[in-house]
C-alpha distance (Angstrom), angle and dihedral (degrees) to the residues before:
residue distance angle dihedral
X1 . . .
X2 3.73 . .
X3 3.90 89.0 .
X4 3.41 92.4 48.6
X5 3.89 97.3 52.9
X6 4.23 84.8 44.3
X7 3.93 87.1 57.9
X8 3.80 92.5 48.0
X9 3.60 96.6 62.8
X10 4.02 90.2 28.6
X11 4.26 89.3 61.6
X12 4.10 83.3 38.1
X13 3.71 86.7 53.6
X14 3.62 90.7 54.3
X15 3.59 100.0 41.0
X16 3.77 84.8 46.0
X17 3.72 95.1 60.1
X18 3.56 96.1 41.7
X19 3.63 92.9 73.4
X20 3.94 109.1 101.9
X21 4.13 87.0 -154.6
X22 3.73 92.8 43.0
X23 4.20 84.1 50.6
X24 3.54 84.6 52.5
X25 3.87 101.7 48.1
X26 3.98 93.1 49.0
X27 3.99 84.3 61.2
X28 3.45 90.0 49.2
X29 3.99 91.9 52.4
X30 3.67 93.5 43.5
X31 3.98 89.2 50.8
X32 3.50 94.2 41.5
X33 3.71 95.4 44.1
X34 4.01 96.8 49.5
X35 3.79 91.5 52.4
X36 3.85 88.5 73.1
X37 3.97 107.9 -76.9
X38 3.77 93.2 -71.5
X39 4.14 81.1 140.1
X40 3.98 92.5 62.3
X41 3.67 95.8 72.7
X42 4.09 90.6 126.9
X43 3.67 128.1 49.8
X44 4.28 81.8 -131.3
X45 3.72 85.2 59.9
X46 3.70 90.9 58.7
X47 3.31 100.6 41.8
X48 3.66 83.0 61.3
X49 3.26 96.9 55.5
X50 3.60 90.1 51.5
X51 3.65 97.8 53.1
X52 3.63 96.8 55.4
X53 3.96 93.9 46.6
X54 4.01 80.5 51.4
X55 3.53 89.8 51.9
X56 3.61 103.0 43.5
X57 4.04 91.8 41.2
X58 3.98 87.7 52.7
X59 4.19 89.5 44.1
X60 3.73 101.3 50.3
X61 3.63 96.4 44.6
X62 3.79 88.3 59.2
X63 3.69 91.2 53.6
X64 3.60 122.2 115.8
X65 3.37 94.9 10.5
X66 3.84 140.8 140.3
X67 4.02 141.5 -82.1
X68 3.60 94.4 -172.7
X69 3.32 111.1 53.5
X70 4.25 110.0 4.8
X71 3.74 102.9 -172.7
X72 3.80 94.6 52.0
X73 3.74 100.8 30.2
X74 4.35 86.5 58.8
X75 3.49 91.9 49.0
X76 4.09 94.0 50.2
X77 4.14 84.5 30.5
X78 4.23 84.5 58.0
X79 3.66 99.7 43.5
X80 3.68 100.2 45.2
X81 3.97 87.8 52.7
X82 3.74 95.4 55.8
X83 3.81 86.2 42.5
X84 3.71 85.3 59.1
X85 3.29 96.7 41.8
X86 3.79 94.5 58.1
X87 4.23 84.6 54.3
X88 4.18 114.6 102.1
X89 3.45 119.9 -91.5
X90 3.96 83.4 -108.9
X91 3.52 93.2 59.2
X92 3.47 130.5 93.9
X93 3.85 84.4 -110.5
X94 3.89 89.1 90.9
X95 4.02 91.9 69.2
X96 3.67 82.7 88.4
X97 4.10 97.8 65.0
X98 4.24 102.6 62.5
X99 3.45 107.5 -126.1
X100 4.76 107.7 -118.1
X101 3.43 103.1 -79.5
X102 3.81 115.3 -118.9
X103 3.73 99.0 -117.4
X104 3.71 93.1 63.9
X105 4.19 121.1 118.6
X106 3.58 119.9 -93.0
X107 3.82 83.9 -118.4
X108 3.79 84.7 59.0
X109 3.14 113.0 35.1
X110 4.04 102.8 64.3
X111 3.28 101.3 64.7
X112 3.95 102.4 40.4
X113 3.94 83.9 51.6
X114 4.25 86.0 50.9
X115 3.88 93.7 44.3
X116 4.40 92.3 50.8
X117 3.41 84.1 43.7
X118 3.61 101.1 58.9
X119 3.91 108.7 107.6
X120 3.84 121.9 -124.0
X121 3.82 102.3 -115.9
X122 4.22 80.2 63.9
X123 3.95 89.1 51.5
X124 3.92 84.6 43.2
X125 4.55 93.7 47.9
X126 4.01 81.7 53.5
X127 3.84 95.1 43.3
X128 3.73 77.2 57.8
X129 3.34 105.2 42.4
X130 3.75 90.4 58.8
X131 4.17 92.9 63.3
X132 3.44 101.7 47.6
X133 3.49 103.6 141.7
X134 3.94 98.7 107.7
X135 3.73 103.6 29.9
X136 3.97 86.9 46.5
X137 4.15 85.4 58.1
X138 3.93 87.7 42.0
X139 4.04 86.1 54.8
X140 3.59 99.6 43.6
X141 4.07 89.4 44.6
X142 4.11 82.9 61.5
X143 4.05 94.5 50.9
X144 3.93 109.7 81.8
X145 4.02 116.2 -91.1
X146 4.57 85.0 -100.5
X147 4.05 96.4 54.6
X148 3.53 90.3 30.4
X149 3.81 88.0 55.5
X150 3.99 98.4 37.0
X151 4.28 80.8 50.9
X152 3.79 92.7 56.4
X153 4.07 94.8 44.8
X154 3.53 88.0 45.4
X155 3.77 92.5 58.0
X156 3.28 100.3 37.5
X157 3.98 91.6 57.4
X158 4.07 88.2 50.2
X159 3.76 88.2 53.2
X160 3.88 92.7 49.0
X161 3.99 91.5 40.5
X162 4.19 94.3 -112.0
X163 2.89 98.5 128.3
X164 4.45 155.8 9.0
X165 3.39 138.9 -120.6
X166 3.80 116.9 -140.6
X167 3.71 109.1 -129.9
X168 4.01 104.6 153.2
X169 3.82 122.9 96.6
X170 3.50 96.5 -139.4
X171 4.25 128.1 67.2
X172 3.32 116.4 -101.9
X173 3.81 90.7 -139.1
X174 3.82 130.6 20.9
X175 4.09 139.4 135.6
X176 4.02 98.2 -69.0
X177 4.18 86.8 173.1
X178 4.21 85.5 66.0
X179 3.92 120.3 114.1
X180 4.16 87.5 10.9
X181 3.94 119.7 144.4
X182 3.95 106.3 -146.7
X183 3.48 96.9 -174.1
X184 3.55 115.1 131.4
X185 3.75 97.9 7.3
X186 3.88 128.1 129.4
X187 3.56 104.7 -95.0
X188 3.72 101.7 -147.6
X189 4.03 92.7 44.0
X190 3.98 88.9 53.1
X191 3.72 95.2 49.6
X192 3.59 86.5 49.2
X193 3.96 99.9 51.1
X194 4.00 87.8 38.5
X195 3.89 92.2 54.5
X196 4.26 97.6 42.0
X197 4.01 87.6 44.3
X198 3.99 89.7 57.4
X199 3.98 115.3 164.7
X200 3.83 90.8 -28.5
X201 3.59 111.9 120.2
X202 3.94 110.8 -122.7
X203 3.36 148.8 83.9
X204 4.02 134.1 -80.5
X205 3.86 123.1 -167.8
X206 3.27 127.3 179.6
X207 4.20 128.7 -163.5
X208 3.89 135.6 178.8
X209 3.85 100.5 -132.0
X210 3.20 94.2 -151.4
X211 3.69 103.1 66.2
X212 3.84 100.0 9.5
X213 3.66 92.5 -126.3
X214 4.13 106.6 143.5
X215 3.75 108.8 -130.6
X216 4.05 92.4 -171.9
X217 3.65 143.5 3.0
X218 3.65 119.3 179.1
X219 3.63 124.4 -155.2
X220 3.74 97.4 11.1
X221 3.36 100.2 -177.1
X222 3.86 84.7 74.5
X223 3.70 95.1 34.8
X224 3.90 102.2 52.4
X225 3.94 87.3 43.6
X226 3.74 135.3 108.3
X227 3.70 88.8 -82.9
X228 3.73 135.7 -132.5
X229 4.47 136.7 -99.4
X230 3.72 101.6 -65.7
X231 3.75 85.2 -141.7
X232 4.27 105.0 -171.5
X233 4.09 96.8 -11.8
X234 4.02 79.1 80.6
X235 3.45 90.7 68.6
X236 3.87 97.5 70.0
X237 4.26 82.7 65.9
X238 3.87 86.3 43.2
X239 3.64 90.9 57.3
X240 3.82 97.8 45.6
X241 4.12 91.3 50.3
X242 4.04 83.0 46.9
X243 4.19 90.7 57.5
X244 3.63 89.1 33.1
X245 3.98 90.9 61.1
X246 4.00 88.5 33.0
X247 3.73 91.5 -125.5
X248 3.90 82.5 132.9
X249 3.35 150.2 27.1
X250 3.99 136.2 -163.1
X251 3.64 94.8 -95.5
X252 4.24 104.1 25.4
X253 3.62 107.0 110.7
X254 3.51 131.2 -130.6
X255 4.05 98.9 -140.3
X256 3.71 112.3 -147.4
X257 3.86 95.9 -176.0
X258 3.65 133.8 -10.9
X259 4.08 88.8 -79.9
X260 3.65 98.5 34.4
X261 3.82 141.0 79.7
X262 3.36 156.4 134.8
X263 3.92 138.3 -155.4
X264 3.48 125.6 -155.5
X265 3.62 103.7 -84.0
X266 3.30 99.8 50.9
X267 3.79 85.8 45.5
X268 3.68 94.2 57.9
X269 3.99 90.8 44.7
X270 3.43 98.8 46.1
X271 4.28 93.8 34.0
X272 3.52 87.3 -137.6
X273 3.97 108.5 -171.0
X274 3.69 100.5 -151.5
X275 3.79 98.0 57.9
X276 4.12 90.9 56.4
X277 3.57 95.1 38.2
X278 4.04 83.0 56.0
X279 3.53 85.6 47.2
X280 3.33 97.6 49.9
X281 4.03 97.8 48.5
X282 3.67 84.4 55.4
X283 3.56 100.3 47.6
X284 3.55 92.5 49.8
X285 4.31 129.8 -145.2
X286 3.85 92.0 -84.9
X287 4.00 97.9 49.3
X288 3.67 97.7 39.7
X289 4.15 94.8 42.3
X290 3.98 88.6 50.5
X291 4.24 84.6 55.2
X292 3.84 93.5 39.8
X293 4.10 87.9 53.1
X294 3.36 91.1 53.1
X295 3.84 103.1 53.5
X296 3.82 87.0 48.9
X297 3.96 109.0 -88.5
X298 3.89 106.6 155.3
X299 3.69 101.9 12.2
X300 3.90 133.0 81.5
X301 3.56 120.6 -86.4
X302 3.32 106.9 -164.7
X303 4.22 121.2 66.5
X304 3.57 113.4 -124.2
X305 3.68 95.2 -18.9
X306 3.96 108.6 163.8
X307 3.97 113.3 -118.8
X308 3.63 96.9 3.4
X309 3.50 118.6 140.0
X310 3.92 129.6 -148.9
X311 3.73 114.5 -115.6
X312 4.17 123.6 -127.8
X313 4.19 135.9 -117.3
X314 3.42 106.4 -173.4
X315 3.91 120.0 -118.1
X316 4.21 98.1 -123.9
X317 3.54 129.3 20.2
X318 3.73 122.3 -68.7
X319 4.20 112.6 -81.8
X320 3.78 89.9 -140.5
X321 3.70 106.7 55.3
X322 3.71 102.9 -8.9
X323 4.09 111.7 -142.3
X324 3.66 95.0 -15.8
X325 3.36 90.4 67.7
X326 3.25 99.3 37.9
X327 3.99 94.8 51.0
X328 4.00 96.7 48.7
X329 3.30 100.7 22.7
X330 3.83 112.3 37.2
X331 3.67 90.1 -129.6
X332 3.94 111.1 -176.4
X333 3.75 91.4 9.3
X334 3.78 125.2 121.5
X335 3.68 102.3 -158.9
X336 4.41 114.1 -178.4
X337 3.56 120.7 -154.8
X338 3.72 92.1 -111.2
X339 4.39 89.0 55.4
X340 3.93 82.5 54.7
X341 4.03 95.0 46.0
X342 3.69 89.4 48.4
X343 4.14 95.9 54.6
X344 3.60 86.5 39.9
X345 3.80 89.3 54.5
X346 3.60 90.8 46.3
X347 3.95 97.3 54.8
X348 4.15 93.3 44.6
X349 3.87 93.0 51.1
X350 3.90 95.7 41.6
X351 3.87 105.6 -97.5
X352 3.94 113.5 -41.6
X353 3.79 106.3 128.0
X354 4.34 99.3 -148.3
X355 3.64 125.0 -148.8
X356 3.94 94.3 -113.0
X357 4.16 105.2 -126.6
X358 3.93 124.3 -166.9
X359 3.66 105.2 -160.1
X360 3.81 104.3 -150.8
X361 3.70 98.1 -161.1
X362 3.57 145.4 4.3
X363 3.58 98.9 -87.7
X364 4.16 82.9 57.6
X365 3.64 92.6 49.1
X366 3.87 102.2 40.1
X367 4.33 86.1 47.4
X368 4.09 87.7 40.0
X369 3.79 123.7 133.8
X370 3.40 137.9 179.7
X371 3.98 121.4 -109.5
X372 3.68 130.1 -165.3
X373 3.42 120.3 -139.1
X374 3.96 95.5 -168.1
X375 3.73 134.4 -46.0
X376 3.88 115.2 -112.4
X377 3.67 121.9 -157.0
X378 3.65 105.0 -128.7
X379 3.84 92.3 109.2
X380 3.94 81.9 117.9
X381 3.74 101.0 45.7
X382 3.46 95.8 44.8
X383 3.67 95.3 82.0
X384 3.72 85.0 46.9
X385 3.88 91.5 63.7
X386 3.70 101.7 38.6
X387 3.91 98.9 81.3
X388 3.95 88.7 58.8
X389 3.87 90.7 44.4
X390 3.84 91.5 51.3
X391 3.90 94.9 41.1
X392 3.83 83.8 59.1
X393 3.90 89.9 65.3
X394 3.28 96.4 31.5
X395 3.40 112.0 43.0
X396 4.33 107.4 -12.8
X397 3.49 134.9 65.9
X398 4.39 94.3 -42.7
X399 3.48 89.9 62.0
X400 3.59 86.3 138.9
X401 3.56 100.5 61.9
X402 3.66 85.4 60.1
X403 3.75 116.8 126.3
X404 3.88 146.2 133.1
X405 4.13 94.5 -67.7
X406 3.53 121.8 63.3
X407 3.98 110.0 -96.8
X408 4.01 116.1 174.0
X409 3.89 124.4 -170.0
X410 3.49 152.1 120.8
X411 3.58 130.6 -109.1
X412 3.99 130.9 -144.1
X413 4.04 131.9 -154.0
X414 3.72 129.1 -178.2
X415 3.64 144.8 112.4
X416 3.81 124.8 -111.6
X417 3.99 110.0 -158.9
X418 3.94 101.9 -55.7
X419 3.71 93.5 -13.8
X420 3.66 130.9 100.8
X421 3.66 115.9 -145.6
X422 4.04 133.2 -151.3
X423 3.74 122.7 175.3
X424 3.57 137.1 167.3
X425 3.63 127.6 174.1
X426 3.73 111.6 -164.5
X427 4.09 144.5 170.0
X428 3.95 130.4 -171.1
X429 4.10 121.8 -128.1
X430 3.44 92.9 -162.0
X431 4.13 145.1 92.0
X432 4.42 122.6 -11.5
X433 3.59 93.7 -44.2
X434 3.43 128.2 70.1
X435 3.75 107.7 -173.5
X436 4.26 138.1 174.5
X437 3.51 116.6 -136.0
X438 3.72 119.7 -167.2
X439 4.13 126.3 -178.6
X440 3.73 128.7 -175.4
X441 3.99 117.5 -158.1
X442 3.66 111.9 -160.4
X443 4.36 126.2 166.2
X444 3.44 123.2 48.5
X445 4.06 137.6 -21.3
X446 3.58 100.0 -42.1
X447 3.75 84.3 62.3
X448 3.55 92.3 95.7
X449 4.16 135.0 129.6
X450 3.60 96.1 -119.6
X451 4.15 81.2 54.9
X452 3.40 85.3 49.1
X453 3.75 96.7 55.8
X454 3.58 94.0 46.6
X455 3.59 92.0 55.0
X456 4.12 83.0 64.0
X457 3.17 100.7 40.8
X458 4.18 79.6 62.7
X459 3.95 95.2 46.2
X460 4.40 83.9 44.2
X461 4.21 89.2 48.5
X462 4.38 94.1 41.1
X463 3.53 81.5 48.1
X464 3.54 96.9 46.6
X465 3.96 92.7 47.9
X466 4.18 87.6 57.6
X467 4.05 88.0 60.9
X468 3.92 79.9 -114.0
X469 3.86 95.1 152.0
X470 3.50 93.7 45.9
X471 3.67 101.5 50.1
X472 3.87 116.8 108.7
X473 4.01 106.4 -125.0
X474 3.55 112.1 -97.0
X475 4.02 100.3 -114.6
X476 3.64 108.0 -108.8
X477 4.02 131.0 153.6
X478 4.29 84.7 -108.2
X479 4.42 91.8 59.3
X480 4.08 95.0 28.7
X481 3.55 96.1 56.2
X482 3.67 108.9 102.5
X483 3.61 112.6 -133.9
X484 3.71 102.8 -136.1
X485 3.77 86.3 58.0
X486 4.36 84.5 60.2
X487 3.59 96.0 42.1
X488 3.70 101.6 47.2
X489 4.25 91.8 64.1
């Protein structure tokens, strides 16, 4: 009986890793997981997790063993595989681990090659590392009695929650308004933007979507840069490729166990990683990179902007995490504020991707026309997406964007290297003015999306207190010029 339950979960084992999407999803947990359990943002998430260590515990301690005699042949089955185990990588120990096979996915294969090839003195340092009790007191003996002390205080005020440890590259706070050429920006939407950005350090930029003429950009230095990970913001272009290829719909859920799921509203709300890595594994790195070209990933947004700097899609699928990191968390992307405006743009006009124009001066702005870029056809999934983009606001992770007017968005939280990212791209449903508001979080933990979002909700409400929605649109040759006259040259 004992044998028999042992096989179960051995051929499940098998069957289990077999799978080229399952192969893929296990690199997306193990990505996901080591970059500081941003993926367990649902309890079905976790229970996910949980399952599949159950499953792979259960399966690999069945390995190797016995027919003939179960109990025993486990028990000499076990030992000899930690024996082997202990052996150098050299050895002929390693037989035991089978090396990637060839047909795996590029998104696969990279980091199952990088984990077998990790030698055994590293497996032995982070044995070590885990029972550090002694050799930690053996190190602190050597530091002098004053760092010795100042290390123990410091510790003990992590452990009791007193107190932080900086560990980001960037500040926090600084002057994000320094180095910035006003000319030719709107007054009222600058002081707006200045005032809800405060002493964070980031970047605001603001764009009428329906000409694709910039109105603001604070801290351009930052904004007209190579950009940063797009970390969940990605996952509005994710979604569109996913209704594009019909591998979803608004309400078809993405099941993460036979209790749990999630459709694509909730999804969107929520940013739930899980659903878009899914997505992503079934979409593929050649489907979803041909979508993510097209909305404007790894090409300039703006058109002849001075100093501004195209953004980057990588060629192949991320080597840590392969497409489900790619698809929730932007992995390998360099995404600018301006890249973000423009997609935003695109979805709150109906699908026509603008060259984004600063005017510099009033000669620019009185001679300014608009300028498609290309015409996307989403008009018929953007409806689709909307409900998940105002659930974020309203009830999901932009909560503090909410207010009286109808903002939709989506937010985005991750860390790139030493830097903590926050980014929300936004637009407004409401009143005369339709406008995109984009922020970009960078320094330590306040550098978060939901941060982000709040910081447009405050540009939305200063805006709102100027009568800026309801104002009818002074008549100038830029806002009488009908579009179809622009886009038929």
């Amino acid at each position: 009986m004992v044998w028999r339950f042992y096989g179960f979960w051995r051929s499940a084992l098998a069957y289990f890793m077999s799978l080229s999407n399952t192969r893929s999803m296990l690199a997306f947990l193990s990505a996901a997981t080591r970059r500081g359990g941003f993926l367990l943002t649902t309890r079905a998430t976790a229970r996910v997790l949980a399952s599949a260590a159950l499953g792979l515990a259960i399966g690999l301690a069945a390995v190797g063993a016995g027919a003939a005699e179960p109990a025993k042949s486990t028990k000499k089955s076990t030992s000899a595989t930690s024996v082997k185990k202990k052996r150098a990588p050299g050895s002929k120990g390693t037989a035991v681990r089978s090396a990637p096979k060839a047909s795996l996915s590029p998104a696969t294969a990279v980091p199952a090659a990088a984990k077998t090839a990790k030698s055994g003195s590293t497996a032995t340092a982070k044995a070590a590392s885990l029972v550090p009790q002694k050799s930690a007191g053996k190190a602190a003996a050597k530091l002098a009695p004053e760092a010795a002390t100042a290390l123990a205080n410091k510790r003990a005020r992590i452990a009791r929650g007193d107190g932080w440890v900086q560990t980001w590259d960037e500040p926090t706070y600084k002057d994000s308004t320094s180095g910035d050429n006003t000319a030719g920006e709107d007054v009222v939407v600058r002081a707006a933007a200045v005032e809800a950005l405060g002493g964070l350090n980031g970047s605001v930029v603001v764009v009428d979507p329906e000409t694709g003429r910039i109105l603001t950009v604070v801290n351009q230095q930052l904004a007209l840069g190579g950009g940063f990970q797009p970390c969940s913001t990605v996952k509005v272009s994710v979604a569109l490729a996913g209704l594009h290829e019909n591998l979803i719909t608004r309400v078809s859920p993405i099941r993460f166990n036979s209790k749990s799921s999630l459709d694509l509203t909730d999804a969107l709300a929520y940013s739930n990683n899980y659903y878009f890595a899914t997505l992503g594994i079934k979409l593929g790195y050649d489907r979803y990179s041909y979508y993510a070209r097209l909305f404007g990933y790894g090409e300039k947004a703006g058109l002849n902007i001075e100093g501004e700097h195209p953004g980057y899609f990588p060629p192949a699928p991320p080597k840590d995490g392969g497409m489900g990191m790619l698809t929730s968390f932007g992995e390998e992307i360099s995404q600018t504020p301006l890249e973000l405006a423009g997609l935003m743009s695109a979805v709150a006009n109906g699908g026509t991707l603008y060259w984004l124009q600063y005017p510099q001066s009033a000669e620019e702005i009185r001679d300014f026309q608009p300028q498609i870029k290309r015409r996307l056809d989403i008009g018929n999934l953007i409806p689709t997406i909307k409900p998940g983009m105002r659930g974020a606001v309203e009830f999901g992770t932009a909560r503090r964007a909410s207010q009286d007017d109808t903002i939709l968005g989506k937010t985005g939280t991750c860390s790139e290297g030493r830097t903590h990212l926050g980014w929300f791209g936004s637009f407004n449903e409401t009143g005369g003015h339709r406008l995109v508001v984009v922020v970009l979080l960078t320094g330590g933990k306040p550098s978060i999306g939901p941060m982000a979002s709040g910081v447009a909700g405050d540009v939305y409400k200063r805006l709102a207190s100027e009568n800026f929605f309801r104002t009818t649109t002074p008549l100038t040759p830029a806002t009488i010029l009908p579009t179809q006259i622009c886009c038929s040259r």
